[in-house]
N, C-alpha and C positions, 0 to 999 in steps of 0.2 A: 584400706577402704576410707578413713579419717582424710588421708590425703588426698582423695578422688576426691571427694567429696563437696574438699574446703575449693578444691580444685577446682568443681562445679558451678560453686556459689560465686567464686571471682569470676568465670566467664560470663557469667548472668550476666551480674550486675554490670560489668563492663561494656555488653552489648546494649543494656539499657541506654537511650540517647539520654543525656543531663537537658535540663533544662534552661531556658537560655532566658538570661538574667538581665532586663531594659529597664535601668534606674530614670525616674523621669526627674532629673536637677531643674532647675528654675536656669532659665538662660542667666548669664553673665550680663547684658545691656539689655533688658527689653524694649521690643519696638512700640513705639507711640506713636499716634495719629488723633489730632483734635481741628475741630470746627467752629472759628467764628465768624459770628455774624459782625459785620463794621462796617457802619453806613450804609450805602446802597451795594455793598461786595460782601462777598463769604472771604476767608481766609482759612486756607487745611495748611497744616501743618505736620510733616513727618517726620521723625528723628528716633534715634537710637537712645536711651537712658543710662550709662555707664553709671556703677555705684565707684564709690571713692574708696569705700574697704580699706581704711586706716590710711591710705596714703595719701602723699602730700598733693595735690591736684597741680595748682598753676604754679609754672616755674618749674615742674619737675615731671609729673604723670603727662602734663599738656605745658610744652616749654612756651616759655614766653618770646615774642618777634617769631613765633613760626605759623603757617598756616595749619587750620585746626578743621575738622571735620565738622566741628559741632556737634559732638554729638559722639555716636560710637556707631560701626556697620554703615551701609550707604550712605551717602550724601546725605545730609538733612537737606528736602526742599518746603518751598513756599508756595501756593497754588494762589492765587487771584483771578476770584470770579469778575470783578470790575475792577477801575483805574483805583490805584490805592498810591498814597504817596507815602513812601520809606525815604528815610533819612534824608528827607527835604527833596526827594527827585519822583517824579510820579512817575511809577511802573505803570507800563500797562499788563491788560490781562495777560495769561498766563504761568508757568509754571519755573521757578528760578532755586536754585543750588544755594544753600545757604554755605559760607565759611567766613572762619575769624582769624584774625593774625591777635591774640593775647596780651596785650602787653601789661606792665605790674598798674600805670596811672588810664592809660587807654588801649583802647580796641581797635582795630580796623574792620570794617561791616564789611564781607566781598559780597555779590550777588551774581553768579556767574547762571548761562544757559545750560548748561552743559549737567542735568540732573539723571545722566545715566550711572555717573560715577561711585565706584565703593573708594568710601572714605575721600580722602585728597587723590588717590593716587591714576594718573595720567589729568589732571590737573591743569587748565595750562589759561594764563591771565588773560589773552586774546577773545576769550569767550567772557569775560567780565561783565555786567551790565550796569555795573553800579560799584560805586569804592567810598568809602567816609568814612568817618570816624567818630567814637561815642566813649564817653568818659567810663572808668572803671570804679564801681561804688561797694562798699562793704554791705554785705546782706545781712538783714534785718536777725536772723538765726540762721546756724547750720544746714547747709543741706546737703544729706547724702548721695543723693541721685540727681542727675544734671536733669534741670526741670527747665521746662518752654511754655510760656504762656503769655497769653496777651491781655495786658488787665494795665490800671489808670486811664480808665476811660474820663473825657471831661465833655463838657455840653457843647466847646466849640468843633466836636467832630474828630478831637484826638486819640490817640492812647499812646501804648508800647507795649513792643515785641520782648518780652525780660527774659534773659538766659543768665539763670541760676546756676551756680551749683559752689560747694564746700562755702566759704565764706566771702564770698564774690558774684555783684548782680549788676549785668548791663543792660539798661533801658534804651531799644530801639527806637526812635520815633515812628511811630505812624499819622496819619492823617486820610479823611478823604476828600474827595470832591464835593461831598453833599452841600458843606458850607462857601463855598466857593460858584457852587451854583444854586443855592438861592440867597447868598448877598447880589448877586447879578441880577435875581430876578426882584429883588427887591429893590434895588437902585432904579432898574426902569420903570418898574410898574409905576413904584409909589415915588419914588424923588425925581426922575424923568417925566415920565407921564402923567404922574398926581391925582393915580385914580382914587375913587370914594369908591371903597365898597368895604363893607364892614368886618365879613369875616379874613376879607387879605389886610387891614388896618391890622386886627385882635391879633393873626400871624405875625401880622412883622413887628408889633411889640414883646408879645410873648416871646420871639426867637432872639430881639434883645435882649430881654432881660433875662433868659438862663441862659445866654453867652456872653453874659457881662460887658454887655455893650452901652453905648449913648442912653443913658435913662432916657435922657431931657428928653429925644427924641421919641424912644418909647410912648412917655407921659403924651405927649404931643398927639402918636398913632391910638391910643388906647381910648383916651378923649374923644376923637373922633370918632373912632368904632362906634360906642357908648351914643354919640347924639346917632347916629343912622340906626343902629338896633339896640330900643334899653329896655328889650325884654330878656335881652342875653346873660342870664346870671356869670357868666365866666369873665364878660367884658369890666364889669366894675370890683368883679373878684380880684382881676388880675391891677387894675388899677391901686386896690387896695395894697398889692405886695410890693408896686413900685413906691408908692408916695412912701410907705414904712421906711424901706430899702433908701430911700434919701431923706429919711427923716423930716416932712412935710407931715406930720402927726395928724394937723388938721384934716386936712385934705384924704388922708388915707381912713379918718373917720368916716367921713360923710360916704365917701367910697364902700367902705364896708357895710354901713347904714344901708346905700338901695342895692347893694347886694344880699342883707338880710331880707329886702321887701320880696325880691326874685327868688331866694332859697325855702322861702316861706311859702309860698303860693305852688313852691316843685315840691314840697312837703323833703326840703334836703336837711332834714334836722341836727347831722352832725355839722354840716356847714353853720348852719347859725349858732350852734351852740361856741363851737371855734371863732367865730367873726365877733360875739361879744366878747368873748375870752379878750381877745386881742383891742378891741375897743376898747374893756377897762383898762388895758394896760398904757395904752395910748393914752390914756386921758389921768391915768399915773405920771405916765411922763412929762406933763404938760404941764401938772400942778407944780412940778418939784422945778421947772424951771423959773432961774429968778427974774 
């Protein structure tokens, strides 16, 4: 009877179905997708994030002189909502395949049409749209995971495309057209045509001076602004940062002066309290010279 029994208890149990066992692991490369805004265009960007897990990355995980994925899983692509210029050639819109040939001093940029592809593989250079080269820099710290981001942005309309990863960063150029068309529109308007109008003067100063361009000229458009409208607190504000910026002390006084008169009357009280800040300092500087 012991025997049936134990007999019993094994048939049960073994008709019982087991339960079926779905570990959820964290993928090996996760997929990424990021959005920026640059200039007058978006840029998406897709790629795969391989981690490094102790090994040696370039030269050996990703050999150097070979075509590189960028990435891990499908192609890494580029989207461009408008003209964007990469590596000094203006792409137009559309969507384009990123890949790298590695090398230990430099990179080779690919930019192929061809963004159906997993990984490099059916590959082929005929669909190429773009080829250049970008120096290879030591990265600031470690990074474990091959990271893509578009950052050093500058005021004349630039950045880069940076692909990080272990202790190795290459800066893509970017650029857009935004500067490129309105230095045109400012060539004709105002040094062609020579129109007077106050708020395209205060523009085409202003856009000299946070892209580091001709002061002199600046100073010249700013001025004039200032006699056509001098109720514009921004126009002798912005006067004030130029005459500083080349060291005209005097001049950037008095400038700040009837922009204290206009910030006063807007009741802009951190402005005036800053435009004397800057005043004393100016008039610091003036005394100590011999």
């Amino acid at each position: 009877m012991a025997s049936l029994s134990l007999l019993f208890v094994w048939a049960s149990y073994a008709q019982t179905p087991t339960k079926k066992v779905d570990f959820k692991v964290p993928t090996a490369s996760p997929d990424a997708t990021f959005t920026q805004h640059f200039g007058e265009s978006e840029i998406k960007v897709t790629y795969g994030r391989p981690l490094a897990r102790g090994r040696k990355v370039f030269g050996n995980l990703v050999p150097f002189d070979s075509l590189w994925r960028t990435g891990a899983g499908d192609c890494t692509t580029i989207e461009l909502s408008e003209e964007v210029g990469i590596g000094g050639k203006k792409m137009a819109p559309g969507k384009y395949a990123l890949f790298t040939i590695p090398g230990i001093e430099e990179w080779t940029i690919v930019l192929n049409s061809d963004v159906s592809l997993h990984g490099a593989f059916g590959y082929t250079a005929q669909k190429d749209v773009h080829r250049f080269k970008v120096k290879s820099q030591k990265a600031e710290r470690f990074y474990e995971t091959f990271t893509t981001e578009i950052n050093d942005f500058a005021a004349d309309g630039s950045a880069s495309l940076n692909l990080i990863w272990e202790n190795t960063q290459v800066k893509i150029p970017l650029t857009t057209t935004s500067d490129e068309r309105i230095m045109t529109e400012i060539r004709q308007r105002l040094l062609e045509n020579k129109e007077q109008d106050a708020d395209l003067l205060f523009q085409a100063a202003n856009y000299y001076y946070t892209t580091r361009r001709d002061l002199k000229q600046a100073t010249t458009w700013v001025s004039a602004a200032e006699k056509l409208d001098a109720e514009n607190f921004a126009i002798p504000n912005l006067a004030q940062k130029i005459f500083a910026d080349t060291k005209q002390y005097s001049l950037a006084i008095d400038a700040a002066k009837r922009a204290i008169v206009l910030a006063e009357k807007q009741n802009r009280t951190s402005a005036v309290t800053s435009l004397k800040k800057r005043i004393a300092e100016w008039q610091q500087l003036l005394k100590s010279k011999p």
